[in-house]
C-alpha positions in Angstrom: 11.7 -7.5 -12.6 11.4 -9.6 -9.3 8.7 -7.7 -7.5 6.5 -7.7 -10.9 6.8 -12.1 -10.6 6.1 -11.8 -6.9 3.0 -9.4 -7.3 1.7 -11.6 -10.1 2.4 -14.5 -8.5 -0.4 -13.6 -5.3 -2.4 -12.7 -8.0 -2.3 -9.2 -7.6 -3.3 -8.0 -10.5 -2.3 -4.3 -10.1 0.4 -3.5 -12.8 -0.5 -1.1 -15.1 2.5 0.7 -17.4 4.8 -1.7 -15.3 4.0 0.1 -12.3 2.1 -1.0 -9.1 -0.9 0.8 -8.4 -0.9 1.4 -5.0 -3.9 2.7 -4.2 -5.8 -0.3 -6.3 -3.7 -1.9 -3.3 -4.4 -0.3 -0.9 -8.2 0.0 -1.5 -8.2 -3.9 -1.9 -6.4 -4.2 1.6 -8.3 -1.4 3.5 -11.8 -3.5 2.4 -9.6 -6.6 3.8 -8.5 -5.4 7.1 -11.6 -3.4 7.9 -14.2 -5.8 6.5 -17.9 -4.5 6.2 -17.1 -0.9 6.4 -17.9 1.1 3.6 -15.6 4.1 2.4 -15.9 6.8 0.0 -13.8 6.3 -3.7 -9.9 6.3 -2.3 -7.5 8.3 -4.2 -4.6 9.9 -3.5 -5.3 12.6 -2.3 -7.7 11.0 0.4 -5.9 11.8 3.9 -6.1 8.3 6.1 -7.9 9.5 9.0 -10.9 10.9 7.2 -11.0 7.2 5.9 -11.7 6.5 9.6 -8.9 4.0 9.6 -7.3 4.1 13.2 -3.7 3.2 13.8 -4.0 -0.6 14.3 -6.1 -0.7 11.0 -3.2 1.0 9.5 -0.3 -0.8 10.5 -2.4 -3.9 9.2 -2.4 -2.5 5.9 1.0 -1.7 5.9 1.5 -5.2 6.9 0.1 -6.2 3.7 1.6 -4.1 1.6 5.3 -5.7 3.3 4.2 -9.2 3.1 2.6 -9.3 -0.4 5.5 -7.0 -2.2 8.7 -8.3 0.2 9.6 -5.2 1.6 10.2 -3.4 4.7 8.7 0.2 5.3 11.0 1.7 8.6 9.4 3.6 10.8 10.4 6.5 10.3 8.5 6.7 6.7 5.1 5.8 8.9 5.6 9.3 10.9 5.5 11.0 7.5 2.1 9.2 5.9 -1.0 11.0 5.7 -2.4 10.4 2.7 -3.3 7.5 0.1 -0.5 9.1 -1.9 2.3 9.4 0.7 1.6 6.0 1.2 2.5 5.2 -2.9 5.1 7.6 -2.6 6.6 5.2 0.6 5.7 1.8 -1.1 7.5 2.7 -4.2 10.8 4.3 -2.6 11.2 1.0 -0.9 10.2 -1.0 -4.0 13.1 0.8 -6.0 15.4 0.4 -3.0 14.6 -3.1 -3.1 15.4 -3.2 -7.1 18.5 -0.9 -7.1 20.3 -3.4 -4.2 
């Protein structure tokens, strides 16, 4: 599968069961983009703004999540993230888009 090279390939090592963990990802990229802070274990069910992440911070991270995986989140899925998991549940809907076309 494409998106498995490409995620290799930056040396993501996140694949587990041939799926992408996506909050491995998004932990990595949240210590990236807000460098120095330190946050509680993130897991699914953590909602973003008790993370203290503000907007910019988050549209960073979504950044990388586009970039490093080759795929375009539309706005309208941002409106509907709150959480660590809508943001997996996001990330892979466009990744099996991405797949199925």
């Amino acid at each position: 599968v494409e998106y498995t090279r490409t995620v290799h390939d930056k040396g993501l090592n996140t694949m587990q069961n041939n799926q992408i963990d996506t909050v491995k990802l998004f932990t990595d990229y949240v210590h990236k983009v807000e460098a120095g802070k330190k946050f509680p274990e993130i897991t699914r069910e953590a909602k973003i703004s008790s993370l203290g992440i503000d907007s910019l911070g988050m549209m960073e991270i979504i950044g990388c999540f586009e970039d490093d995986l080759g795929i375009v989140i539309p706005d309208e899925k941002l409106a509907t993230i709150q959480t660590v998991g809508d943001i997996e549940r996001v990330v892979l809907a466009q990744m099996s888009s991405k797949i199925n076309n």
